[in-house]
C-alpha positions in Angstrom: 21.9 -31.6 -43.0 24.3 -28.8 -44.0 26.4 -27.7 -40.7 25.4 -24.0 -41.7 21.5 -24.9 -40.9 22.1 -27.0 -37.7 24.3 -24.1 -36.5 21.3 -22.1 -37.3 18.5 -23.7 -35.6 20.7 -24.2 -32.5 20.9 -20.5 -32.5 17.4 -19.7 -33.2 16.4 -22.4 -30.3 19.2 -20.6 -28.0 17.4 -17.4 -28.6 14.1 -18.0 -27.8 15.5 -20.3 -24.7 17.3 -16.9 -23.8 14.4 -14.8 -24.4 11.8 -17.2 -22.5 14.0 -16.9 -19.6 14.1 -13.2 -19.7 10.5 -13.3 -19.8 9.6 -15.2 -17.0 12.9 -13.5 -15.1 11.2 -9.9 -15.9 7.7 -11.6 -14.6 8.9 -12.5 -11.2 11.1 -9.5 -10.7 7.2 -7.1 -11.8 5.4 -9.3 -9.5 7.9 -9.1 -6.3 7.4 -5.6 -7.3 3.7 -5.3 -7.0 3.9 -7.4 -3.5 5.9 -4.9 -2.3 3.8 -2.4 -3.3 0.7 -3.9 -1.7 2.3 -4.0 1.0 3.2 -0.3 1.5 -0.2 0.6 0.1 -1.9 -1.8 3.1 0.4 0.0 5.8 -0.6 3.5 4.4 -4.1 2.7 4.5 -4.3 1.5 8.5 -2.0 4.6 9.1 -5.2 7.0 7.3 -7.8 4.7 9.2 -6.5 4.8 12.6 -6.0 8.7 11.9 -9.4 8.8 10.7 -10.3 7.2 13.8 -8.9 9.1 16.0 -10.2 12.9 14.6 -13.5 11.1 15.7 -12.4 10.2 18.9 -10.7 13.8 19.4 -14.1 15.3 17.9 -16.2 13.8 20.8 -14.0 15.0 23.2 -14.0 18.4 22.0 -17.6 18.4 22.3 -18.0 16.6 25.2 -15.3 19.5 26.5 -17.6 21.7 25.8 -20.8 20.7 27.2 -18.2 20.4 30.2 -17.3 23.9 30.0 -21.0 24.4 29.5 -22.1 22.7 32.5 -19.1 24.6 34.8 -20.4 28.1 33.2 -24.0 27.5 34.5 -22.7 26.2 38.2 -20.7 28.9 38.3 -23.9 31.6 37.7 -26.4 29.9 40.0 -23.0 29.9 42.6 -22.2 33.5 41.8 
């Protein structure tokens, strides 16, 4: 086999080595990626639910405030 061919196919089997490893290199690198993503996407959604959560809670109280209010008003008249 002429050395021209061998060096050749040792190149050509060098550069798909090179460019498999650049593959799966790129892969990890996009998946660690996405993980952390996840990850911000999860915190940012407990930080909207508990918000959520608590403009219900702060709702009721408003409007148990003012059947409060409500209830002060009418002691106040039968007082008065």
């Amino acid at each position: 086999m002429p050395t021209d061919i061998m060096v050749a196919l040792i190149s050509l089997a060098g550069s798909g080595v090179g460019a498999f490893v650049g593959i799966i290199a790129s892969a990890k690198l996009t998946n660690y990626r996405l993980e952390q993503l996840e990850k911000k996407v999860d915190k940012h959604n407990t930080v909207i639910e508990r918000t959520f959560k608590l403009e219900e809670v702060q709702a009721v109280m408003q409007e148990q405030l003012k059947v409060a209010n409500h209830r002060i008003a009418d002691i106040e008249e039968r007082g008065a």
